[in-house]
N, C-alpha and C positions, 0 to 999 in steps of 0.2 A: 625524519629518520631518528630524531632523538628516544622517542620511546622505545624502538628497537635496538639500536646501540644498550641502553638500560636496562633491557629484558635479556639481552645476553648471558651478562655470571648467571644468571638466575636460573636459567633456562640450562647452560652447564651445569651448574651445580645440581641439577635434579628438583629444583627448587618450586618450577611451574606448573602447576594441573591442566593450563590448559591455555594454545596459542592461536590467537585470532587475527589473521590476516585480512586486511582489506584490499582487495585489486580493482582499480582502476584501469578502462580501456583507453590507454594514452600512451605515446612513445615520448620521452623523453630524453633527449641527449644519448650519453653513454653509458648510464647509472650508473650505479654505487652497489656492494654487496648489501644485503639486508643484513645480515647479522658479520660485520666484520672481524675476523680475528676467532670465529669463534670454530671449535673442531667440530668434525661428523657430529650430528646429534639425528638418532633417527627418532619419527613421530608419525604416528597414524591420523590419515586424516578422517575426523571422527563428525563433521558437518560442514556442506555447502550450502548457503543459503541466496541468494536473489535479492537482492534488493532497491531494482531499476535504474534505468539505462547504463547496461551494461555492466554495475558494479556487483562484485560477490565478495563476498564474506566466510573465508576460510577458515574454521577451526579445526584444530591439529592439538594431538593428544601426546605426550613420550609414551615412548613402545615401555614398558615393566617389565 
């Protein structure tokens, strides 16, 4: 979770072109926020990719 925690200001600040999530099919525990602390930021998501058993590959655009 560290590199998200990091991409935070960034991502407020209008700083990022572009955010790639990775999802994993797994439950664990109670989890954690992905971006903590951070406010509304809206983003389009601008590609889903596949990339086997079960993992996809989110990329998310800031709305301009």
């Amino acid at each position: 979770m560290a590199p998200a925690r990091s991409a935070a200001p960034f991502l407020e600040g209008g700083q990022l072109d572009e955010l790639h999530l990775w999802v994993y099919p797994f439950i664990a525990g109670s989890g954690e926020p992905l971006l903590p602390g951070i406010t509304t930021t809206r983003l389009d998501l601008a590609e889903v990719n596949e990339v086997g058993n079960g993992v996809v590959v989110l990329a998310y655009q800031p709305k301009r």
